[in-house]
HTML snippet that shows the backbone in 3Dmol.js (N, CA, C, O; Angstrom):
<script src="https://3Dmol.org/build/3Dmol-min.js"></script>
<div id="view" style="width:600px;height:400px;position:relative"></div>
<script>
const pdb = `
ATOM      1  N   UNK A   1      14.546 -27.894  -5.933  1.00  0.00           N
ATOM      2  CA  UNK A   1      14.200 -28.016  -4.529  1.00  0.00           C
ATOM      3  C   UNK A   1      12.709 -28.354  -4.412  1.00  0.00           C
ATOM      4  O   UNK A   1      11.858 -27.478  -4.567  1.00  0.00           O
ATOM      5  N   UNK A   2      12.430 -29.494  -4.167  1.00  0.00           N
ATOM      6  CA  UNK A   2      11.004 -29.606  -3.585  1.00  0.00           C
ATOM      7  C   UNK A   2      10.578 -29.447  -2.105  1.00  0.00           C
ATOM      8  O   UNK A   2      11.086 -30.085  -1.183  1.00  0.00           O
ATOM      9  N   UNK A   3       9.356 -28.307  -1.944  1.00  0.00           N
ATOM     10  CA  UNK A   3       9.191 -27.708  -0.143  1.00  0.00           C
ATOM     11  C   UNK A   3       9.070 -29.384   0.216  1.00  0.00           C
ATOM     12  O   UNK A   3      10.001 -29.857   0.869  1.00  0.00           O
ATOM     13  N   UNK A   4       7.970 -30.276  -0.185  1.00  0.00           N
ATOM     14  CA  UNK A   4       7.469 -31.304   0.642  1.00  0.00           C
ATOM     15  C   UNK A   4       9.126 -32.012   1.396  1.00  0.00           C
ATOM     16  O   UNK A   4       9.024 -32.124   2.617  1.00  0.00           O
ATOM     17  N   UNK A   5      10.187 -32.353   0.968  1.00  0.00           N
ATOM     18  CA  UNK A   5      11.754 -32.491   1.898  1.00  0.00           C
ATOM     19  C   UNK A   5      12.108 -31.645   3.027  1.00  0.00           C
ATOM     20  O   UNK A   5      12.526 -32.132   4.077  1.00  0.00           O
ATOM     21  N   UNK A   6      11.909 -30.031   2.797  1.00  0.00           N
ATOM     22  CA  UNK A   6      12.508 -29.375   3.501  1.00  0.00           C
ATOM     23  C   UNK A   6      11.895 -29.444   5.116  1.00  0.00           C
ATOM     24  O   UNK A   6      10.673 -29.451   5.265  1.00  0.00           O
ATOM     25  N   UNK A   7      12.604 -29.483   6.046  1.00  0.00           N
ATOM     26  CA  UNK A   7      12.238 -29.412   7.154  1.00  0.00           C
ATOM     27  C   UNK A   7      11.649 -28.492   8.017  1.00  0.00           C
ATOM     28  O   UNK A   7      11.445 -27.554   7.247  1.00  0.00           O
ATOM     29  N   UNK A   8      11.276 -28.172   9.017  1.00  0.00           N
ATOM     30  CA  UNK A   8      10.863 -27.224   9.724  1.00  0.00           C
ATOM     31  C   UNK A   8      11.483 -25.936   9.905  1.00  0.00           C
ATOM     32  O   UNK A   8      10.983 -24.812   9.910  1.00  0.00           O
ATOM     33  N   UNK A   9      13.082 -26.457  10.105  1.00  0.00           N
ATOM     34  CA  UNK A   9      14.112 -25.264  10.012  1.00  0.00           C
ATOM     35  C   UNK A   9      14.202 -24.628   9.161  1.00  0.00           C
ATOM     36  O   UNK A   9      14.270 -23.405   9.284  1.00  0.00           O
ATOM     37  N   UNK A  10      14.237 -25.337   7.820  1.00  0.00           N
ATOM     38  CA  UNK A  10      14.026 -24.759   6.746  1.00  0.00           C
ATOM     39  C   UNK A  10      13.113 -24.376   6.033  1.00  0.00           C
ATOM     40  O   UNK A  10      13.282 -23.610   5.084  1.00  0.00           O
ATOM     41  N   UNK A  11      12.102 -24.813   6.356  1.00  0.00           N
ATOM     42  CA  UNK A  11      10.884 -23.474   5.728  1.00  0.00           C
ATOM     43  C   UNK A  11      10.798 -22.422   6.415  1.00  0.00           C
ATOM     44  O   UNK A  11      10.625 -21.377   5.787  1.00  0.00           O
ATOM     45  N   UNK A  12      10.896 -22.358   8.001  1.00  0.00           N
ATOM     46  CA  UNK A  12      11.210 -21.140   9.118  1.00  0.00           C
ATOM     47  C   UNK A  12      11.873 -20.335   8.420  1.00  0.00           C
ATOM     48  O   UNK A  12      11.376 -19.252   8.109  1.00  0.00           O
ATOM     49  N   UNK A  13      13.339 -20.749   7.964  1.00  0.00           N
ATOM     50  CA  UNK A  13      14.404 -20.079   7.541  1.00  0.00           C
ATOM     51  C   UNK A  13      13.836 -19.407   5.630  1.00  0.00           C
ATOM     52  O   UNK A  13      14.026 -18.296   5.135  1.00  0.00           O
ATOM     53  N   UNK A  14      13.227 -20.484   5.105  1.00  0.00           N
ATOM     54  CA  UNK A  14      12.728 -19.967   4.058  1.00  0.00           C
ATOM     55  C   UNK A  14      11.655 -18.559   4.276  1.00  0.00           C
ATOM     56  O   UNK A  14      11.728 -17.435   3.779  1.00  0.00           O
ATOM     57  N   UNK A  15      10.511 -19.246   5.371  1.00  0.00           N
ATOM     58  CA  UNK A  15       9.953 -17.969   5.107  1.00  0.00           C
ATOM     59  C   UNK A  15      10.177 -16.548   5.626  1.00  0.00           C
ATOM     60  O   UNK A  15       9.767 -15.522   5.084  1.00  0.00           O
ATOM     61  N   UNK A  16      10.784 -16.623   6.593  1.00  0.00           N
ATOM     62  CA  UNK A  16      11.981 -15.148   6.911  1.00  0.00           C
ATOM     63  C   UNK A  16      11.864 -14.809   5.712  1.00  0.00           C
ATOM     64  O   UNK A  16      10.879 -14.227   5.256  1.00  0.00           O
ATOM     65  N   UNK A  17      13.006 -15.188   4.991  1.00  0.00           N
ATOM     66  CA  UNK A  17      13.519 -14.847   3.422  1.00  0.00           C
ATOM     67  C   UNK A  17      12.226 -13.989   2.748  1.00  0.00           C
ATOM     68  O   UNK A  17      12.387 -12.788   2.532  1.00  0.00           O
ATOM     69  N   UNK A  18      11.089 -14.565   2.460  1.00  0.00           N
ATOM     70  CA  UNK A  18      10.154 -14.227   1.543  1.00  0.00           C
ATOM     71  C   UNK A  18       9.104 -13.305   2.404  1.00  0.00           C
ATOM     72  O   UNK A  18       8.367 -12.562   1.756  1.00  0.00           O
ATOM     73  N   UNK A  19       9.018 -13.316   3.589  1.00  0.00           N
ATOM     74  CA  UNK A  19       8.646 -11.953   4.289  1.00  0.00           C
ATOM     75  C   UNK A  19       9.216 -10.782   3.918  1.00  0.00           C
ATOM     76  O   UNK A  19       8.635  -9.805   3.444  1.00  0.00           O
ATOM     77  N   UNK A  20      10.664 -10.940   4.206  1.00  0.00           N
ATOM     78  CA  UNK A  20      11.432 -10.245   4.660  1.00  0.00           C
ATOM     79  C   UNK A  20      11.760  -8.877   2.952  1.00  0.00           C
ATOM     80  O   UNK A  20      12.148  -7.720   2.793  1.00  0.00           O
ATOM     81  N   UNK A  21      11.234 -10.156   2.004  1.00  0.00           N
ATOM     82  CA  UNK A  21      11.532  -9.737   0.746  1.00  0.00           C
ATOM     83  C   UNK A  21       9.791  -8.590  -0.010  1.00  0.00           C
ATOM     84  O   UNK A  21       9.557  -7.736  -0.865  1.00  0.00           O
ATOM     85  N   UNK A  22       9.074  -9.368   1.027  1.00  0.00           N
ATOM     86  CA  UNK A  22       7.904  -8.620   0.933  1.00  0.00           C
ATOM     87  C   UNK A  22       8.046  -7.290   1.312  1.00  0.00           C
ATOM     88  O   UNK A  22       7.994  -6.232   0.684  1.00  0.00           O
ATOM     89  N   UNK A  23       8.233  -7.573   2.463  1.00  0.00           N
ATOM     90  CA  UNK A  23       8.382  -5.568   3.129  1.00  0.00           C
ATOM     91  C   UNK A  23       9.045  -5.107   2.250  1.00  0.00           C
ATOM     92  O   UNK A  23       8.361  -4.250   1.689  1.00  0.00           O
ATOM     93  N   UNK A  24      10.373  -5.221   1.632  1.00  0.00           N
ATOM     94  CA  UNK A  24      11.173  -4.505   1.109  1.00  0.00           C
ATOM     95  C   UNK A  24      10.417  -4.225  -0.519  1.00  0.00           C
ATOM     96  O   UNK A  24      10.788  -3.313  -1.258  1.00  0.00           O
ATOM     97  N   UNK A  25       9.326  -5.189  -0.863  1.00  0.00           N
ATOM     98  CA  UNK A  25       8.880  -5.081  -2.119  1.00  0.00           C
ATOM     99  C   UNK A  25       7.887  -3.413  -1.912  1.00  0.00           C
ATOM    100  O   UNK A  25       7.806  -2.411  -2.623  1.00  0.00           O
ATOM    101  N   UNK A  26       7.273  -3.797  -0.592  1.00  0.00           N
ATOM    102  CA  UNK A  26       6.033  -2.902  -0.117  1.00  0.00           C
ATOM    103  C   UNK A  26       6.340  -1.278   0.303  1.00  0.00           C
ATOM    104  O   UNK A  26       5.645  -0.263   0.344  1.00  0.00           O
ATOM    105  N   UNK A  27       7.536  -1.543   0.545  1.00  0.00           N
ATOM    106  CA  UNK A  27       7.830  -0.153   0.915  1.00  0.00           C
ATOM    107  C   UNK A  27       8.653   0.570  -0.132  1.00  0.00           C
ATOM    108  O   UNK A  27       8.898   1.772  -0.027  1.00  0.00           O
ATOM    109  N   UNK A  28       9.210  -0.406  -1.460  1.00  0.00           N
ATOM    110  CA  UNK A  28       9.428   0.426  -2.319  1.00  0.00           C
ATOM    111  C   UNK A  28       8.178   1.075  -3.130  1.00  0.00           C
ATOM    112  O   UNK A  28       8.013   2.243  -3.485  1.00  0.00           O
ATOM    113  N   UNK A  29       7.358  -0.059  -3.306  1.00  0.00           N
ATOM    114  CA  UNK A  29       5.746   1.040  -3.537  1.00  0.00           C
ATOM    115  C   UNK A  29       5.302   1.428  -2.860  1.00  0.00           C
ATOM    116  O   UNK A  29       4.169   1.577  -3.318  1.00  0.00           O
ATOM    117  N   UNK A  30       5.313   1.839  -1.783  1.00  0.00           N
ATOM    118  CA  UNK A  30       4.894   2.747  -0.897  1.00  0.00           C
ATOM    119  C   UNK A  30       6.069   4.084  -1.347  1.00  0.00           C
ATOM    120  O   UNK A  30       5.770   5.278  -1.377  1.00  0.00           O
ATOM    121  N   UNK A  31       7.036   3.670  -1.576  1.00  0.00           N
ATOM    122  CA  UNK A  31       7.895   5.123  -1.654  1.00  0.00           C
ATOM    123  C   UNK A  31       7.585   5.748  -2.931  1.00  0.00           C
ATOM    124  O   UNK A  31       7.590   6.970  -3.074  1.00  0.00           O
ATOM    125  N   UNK A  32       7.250   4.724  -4.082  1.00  0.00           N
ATOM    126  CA  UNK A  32       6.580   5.103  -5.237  1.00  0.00           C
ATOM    127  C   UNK A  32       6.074   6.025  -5.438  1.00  0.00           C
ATOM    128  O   UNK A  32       6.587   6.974  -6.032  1.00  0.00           O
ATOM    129  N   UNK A  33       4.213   5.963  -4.716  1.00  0.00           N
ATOM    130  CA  UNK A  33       3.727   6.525  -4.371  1.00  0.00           C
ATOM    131  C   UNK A  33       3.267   7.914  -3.460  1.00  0.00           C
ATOM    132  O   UNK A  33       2.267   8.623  -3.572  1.00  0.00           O
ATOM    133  N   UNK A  34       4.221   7.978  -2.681  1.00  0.00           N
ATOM    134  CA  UNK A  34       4.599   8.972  -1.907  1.00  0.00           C
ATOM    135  C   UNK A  34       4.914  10.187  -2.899  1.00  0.00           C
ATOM    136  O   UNK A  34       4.187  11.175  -2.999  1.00  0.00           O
ATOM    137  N   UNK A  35       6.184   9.965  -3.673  1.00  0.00           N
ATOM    138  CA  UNK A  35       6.735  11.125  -4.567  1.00  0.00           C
ATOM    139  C   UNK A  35       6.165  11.437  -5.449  1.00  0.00           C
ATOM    140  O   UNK A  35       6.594  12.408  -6.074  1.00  0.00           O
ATOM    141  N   UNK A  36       5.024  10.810  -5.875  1.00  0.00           N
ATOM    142  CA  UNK A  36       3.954  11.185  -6.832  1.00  0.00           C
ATOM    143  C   UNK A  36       3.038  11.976  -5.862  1.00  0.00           C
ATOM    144  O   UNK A  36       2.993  13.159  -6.197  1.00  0.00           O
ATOM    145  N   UNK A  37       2.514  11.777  -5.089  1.00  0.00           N
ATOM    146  CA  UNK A  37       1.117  12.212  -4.378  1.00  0.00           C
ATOM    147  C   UNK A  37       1.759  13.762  -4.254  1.00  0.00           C
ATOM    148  O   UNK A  37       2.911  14.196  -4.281  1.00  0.00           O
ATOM    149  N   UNK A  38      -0.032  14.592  -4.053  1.00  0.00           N
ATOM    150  CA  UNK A  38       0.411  16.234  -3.367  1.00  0.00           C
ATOM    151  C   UNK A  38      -0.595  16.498  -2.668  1.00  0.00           C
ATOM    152  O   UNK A  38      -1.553  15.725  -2.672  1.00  0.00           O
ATOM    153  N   UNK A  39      -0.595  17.281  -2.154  1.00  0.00           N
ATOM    154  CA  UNK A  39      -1.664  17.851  -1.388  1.00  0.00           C
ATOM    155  C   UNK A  39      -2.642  18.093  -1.909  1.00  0.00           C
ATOM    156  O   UNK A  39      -2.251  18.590  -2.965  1.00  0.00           O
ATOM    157  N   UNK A  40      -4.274  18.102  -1.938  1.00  0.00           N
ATOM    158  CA  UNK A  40      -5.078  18.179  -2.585  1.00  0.00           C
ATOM    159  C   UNK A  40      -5.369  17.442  -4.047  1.00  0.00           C
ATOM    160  O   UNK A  40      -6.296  17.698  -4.815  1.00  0.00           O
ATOM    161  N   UNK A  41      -4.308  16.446  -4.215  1.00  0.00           N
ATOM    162  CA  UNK A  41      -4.650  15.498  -5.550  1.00  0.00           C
ATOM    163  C   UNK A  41      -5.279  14.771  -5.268  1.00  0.00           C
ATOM    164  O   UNK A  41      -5.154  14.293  -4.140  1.00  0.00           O
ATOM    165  N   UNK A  42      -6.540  14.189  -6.366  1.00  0.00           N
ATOM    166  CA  UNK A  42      -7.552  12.896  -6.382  1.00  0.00           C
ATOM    167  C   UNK A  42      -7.170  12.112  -6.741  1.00  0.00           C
ATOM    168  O   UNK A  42      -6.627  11.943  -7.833  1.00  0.00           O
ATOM    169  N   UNK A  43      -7.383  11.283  -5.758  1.00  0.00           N
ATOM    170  CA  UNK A  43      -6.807   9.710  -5.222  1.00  0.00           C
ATOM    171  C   UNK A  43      -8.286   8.603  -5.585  1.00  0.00           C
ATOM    172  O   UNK A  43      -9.436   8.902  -5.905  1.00  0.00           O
ATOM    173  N   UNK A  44      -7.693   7.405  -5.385  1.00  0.00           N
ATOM    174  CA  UNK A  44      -8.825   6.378  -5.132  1.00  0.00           C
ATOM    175  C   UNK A  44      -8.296   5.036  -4.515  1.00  0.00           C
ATOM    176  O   UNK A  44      -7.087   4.807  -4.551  1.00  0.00           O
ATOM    177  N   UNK A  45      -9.184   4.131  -3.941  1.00  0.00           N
ATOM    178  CA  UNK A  45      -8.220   3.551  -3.206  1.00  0.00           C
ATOM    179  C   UNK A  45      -9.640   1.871  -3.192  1.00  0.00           C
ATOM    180  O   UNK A  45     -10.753   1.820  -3.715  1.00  0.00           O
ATOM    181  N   UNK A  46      -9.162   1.192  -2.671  1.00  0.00           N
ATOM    182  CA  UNK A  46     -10.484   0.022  -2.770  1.00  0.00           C
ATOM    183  C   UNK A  46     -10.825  -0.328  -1.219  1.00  0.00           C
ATOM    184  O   UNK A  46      -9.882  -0.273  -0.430  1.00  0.00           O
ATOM    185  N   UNK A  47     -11.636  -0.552  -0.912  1.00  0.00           N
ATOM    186  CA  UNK A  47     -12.136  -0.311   0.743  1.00  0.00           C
ATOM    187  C   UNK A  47     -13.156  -1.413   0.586  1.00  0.00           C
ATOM    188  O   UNK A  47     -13.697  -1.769  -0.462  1.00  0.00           O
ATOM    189  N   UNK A  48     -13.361  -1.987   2.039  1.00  0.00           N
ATOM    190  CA  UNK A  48     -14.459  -3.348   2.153  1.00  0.00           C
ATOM    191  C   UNK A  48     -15.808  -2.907   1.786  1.00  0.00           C
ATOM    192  O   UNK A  48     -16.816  -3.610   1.714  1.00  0.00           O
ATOM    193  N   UNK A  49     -15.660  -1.267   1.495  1.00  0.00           N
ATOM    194  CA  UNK A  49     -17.297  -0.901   0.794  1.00  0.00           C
ATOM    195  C   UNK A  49     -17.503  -0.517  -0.821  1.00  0.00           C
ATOM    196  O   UNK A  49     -18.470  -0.150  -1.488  1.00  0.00           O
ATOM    197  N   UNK A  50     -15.939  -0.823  -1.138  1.00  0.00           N
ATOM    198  CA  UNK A  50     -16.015  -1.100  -2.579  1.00  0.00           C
ATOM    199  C   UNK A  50     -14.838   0.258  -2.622  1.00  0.00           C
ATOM    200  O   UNK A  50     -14.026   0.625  -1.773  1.00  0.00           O
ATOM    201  N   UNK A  51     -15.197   0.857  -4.167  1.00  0.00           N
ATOM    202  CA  UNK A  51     -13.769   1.847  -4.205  1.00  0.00           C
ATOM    203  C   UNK A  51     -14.312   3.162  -3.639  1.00  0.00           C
ATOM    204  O   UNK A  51     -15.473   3.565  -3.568  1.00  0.00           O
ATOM    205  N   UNK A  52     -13.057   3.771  -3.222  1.00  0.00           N
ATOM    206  CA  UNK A  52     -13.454   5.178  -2.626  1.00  0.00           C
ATOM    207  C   UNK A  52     -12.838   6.220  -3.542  1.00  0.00           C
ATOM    208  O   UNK A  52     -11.952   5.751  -4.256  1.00  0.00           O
ATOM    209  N   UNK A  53     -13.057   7.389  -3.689  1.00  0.00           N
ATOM    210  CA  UNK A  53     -12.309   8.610  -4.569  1.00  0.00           C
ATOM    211  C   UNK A  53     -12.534   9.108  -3.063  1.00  0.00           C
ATOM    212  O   UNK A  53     -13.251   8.757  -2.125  1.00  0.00           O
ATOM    213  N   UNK A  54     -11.302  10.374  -3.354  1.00  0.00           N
ATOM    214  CA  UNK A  54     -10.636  11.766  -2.332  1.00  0.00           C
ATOM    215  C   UNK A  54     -10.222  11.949  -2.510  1.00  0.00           C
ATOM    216  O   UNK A  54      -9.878  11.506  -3.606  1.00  0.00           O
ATOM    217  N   UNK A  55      -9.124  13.246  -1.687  1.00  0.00           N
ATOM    218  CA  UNK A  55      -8.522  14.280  -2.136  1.00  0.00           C
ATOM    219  C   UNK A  55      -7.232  13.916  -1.029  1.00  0.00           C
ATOM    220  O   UNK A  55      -7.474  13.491   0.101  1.00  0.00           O
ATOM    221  N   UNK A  56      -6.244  14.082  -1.388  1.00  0.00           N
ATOM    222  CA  UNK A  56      -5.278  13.914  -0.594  1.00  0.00           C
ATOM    223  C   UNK A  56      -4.981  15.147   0.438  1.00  0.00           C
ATOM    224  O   UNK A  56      -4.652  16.277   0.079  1.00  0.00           O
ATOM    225  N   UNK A  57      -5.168  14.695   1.854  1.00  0.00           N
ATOM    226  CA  UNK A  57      -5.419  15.949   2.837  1.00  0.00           C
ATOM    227  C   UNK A  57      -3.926  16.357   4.038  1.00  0.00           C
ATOM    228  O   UNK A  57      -3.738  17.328   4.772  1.00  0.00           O
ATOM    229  N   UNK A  58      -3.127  15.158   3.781  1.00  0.00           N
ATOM    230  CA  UNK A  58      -2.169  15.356   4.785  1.00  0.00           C
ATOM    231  C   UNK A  58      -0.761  14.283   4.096  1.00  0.00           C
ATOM    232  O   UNK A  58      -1.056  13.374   3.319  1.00  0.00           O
ATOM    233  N   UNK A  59       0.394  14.476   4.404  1.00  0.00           N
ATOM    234  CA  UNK A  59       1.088  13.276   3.753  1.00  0.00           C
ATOM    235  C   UNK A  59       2.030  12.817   4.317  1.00  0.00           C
ATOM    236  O   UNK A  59       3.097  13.380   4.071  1.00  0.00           O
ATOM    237  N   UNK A  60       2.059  11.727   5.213  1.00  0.00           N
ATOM    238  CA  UNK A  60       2.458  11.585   6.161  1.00  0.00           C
ATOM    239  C   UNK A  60       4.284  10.020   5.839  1.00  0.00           C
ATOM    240  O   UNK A  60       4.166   9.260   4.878  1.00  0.00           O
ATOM    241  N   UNK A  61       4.913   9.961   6.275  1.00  0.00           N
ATOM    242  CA  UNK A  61       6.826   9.266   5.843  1.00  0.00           C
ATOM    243  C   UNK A  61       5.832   7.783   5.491  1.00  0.00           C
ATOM    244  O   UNK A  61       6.458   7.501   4.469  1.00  0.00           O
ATOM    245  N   UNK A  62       5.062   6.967   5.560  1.00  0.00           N
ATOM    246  CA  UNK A  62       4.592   5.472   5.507  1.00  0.00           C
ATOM    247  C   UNK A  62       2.611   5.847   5.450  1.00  0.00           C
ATOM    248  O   UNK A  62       1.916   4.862   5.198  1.00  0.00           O
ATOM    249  N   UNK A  63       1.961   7.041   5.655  1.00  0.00           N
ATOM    250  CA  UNK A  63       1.203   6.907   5.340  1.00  0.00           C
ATOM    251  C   UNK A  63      -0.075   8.337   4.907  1.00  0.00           C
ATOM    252  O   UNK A  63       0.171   9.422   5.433  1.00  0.00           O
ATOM    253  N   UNK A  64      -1.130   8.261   4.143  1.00  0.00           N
ATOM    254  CA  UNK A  64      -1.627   9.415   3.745  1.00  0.00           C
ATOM    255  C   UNK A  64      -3.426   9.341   4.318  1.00  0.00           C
ATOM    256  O   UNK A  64      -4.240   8.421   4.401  1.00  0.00           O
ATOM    257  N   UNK A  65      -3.480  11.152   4.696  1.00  0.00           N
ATOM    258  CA  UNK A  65      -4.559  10.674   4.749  1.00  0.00           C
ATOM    259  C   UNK A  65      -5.591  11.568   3.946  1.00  0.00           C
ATOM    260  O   UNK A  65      -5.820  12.744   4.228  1.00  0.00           O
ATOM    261  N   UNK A  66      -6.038  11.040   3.167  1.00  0.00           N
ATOM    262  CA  UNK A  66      -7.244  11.049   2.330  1.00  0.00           C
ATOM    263  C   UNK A  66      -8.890  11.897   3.282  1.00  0.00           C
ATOM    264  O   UNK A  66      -9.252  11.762   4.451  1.00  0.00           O
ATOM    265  N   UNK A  67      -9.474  12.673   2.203  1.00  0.00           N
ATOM    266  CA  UNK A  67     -10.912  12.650   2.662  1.00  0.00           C
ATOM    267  C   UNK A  67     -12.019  12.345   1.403  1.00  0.00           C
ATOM    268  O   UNK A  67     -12.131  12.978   0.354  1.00  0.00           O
ATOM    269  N   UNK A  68     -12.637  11.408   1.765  1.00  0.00           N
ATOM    270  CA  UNK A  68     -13.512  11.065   0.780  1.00  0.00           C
ATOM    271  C   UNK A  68     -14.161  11.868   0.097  1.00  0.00           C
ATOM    272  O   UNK A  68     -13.891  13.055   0.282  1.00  0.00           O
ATOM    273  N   UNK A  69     -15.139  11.555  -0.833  1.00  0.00           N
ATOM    274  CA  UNK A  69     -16.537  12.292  -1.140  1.00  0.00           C
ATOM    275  C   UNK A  69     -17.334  12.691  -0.364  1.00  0.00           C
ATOM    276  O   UNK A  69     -17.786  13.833  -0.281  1.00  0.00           O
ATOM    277  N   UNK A  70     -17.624  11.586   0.404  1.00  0.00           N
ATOM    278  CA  UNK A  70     -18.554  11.662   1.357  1.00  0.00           C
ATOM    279  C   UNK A  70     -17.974  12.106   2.496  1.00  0.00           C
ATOM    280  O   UNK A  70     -18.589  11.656   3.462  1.00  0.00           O
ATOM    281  N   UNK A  71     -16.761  13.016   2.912  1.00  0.00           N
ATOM    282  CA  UNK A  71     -16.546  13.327   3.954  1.00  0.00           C
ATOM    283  C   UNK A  71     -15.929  12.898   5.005  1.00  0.00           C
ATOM    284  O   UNK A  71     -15.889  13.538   6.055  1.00  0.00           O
ATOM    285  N   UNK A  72     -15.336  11.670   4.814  1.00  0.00           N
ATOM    286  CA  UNK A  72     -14.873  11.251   5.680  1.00  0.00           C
ATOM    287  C   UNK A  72     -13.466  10.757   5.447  1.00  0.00           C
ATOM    288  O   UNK A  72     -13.112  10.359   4.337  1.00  0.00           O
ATOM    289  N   UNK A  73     -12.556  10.784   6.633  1.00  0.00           N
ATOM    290  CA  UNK A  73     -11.384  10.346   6.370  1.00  0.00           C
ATOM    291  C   UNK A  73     -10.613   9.383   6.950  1.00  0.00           C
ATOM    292  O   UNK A  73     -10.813   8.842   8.037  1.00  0.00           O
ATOM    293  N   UNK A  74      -9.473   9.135   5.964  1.00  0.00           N
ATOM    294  CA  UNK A  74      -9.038   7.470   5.855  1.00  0.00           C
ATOM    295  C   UNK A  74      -7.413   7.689   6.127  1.00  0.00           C
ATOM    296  O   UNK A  74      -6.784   8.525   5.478  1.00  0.00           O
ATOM    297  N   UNK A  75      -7.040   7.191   6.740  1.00  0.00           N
ATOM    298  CA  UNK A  75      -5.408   7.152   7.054  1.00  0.00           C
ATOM    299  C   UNK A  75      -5.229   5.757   6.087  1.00  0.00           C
ATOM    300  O   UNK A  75      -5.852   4.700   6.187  1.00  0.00           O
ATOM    301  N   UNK A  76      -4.205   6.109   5.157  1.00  0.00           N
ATOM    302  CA  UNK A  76      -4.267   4.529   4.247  1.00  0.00           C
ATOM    303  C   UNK A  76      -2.440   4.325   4.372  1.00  0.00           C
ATOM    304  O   UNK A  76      -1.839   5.344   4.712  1.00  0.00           O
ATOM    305  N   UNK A  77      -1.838   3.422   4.184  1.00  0.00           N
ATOM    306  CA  UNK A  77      -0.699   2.856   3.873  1.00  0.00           C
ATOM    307  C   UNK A  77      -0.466   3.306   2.157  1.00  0.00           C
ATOM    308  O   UNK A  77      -0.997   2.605   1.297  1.00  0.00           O
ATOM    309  N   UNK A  78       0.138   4.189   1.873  1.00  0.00           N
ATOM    310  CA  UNK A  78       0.568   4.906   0.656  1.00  0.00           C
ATOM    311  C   UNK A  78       0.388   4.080  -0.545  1.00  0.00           C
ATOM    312  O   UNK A  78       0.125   4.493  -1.675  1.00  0.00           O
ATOM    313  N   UNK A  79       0.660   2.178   0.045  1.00  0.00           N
ATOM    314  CA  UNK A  79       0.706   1.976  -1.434  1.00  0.00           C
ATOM    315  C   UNK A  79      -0.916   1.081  -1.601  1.00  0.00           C
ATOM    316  O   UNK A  79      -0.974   0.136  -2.388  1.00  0.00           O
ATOM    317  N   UNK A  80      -1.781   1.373  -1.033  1.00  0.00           N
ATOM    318  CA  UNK A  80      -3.053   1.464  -1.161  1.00  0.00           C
ATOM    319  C   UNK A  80      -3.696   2.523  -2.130  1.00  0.00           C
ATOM    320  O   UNK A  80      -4.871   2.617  -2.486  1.00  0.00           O
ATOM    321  N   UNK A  81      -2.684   3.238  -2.435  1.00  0.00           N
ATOM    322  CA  UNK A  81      -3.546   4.673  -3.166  1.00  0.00           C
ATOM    323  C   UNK A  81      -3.280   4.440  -3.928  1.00  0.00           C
ATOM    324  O   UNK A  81      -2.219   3.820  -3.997  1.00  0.00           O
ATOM    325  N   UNK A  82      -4.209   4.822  -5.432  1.00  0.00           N
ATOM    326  CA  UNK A  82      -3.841   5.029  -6.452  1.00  0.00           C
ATOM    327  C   UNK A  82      -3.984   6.451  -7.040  1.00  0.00           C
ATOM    328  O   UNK A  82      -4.729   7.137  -6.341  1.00  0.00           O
ATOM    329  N   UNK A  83      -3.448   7.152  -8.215  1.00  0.00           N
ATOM    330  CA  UNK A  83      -3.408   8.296  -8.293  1.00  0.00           C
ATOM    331  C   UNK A  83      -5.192   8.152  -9.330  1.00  0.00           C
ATOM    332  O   UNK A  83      -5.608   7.072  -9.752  1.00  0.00           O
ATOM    333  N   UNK A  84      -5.877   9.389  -9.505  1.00  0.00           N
ATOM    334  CA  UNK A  84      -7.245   9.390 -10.441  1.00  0.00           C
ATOM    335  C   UNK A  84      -6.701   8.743 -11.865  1.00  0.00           C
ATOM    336  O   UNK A  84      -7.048   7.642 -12.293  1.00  0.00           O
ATOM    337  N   UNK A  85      -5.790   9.640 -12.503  1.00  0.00           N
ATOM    338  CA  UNK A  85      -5.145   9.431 -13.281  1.00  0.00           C
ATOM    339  C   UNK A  85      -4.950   8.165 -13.676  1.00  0.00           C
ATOM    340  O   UNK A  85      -4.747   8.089 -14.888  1.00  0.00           O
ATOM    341  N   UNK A  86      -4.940   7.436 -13.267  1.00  0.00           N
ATOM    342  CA  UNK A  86      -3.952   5.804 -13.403  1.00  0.00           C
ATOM    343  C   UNK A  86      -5.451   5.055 -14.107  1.00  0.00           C
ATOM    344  O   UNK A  86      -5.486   4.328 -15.099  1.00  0.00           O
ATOM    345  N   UNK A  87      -6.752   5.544 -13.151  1.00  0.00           N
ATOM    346  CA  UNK A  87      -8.032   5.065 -13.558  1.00  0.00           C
ATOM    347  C   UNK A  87      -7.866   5.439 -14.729  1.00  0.00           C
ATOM    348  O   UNK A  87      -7.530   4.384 -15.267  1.00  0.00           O
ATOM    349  N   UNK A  88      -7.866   6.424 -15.728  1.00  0.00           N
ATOM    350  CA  UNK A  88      -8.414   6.476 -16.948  1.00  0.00           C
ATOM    351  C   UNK A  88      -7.900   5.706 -17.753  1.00  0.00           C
ATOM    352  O   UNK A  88      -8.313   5.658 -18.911  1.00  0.00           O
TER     353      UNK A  88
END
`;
const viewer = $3Dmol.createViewer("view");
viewer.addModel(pdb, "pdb");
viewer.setStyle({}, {cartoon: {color: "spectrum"}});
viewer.zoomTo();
viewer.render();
</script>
């Protein structure tokens, strides 16, 4: 199949498909993640100010929320987190 043939309908219809296949990719790592995490485990996560470490403070069906080092806290999408562990 070459895209440059396919028509309008059909890339529409294609990209449904590959959205649709995304979420389902995203929320199985998100569920991943979830059953690993606990309350008070060190997390790390990558943020537009570079990476963050915290402690896992609340744990919420699609998302967690974290408090930094520095005190502050982050509501993240689960599969944003990584466990400390995974770093070493």
């Amino acid at each position: 199949m070459q895209i440059e043939e396919l028509s309008i309908e059909q890339l529409l219809e294609l990209n449904t498909i590959i959205c649709r296949r995304i979420d389902q990719l995203r929320a199985r790592a998100d569920q991943d993640v979830l059953i690993k995490l606990r309350l008070g485990q060190e997390v790390h996560f990558q943020s537009r100010e570079g990476q963050v470490f915290g402690r896992v403070i609340k744990i919420n069906q699609k998302t967690v929320l974290v408090r930094s080092e520095d005190n502050r806290q982050w509501k993240l999408p689960a599969g944003m987190i990584k466990l400390l562990q995974d770093l070493k």
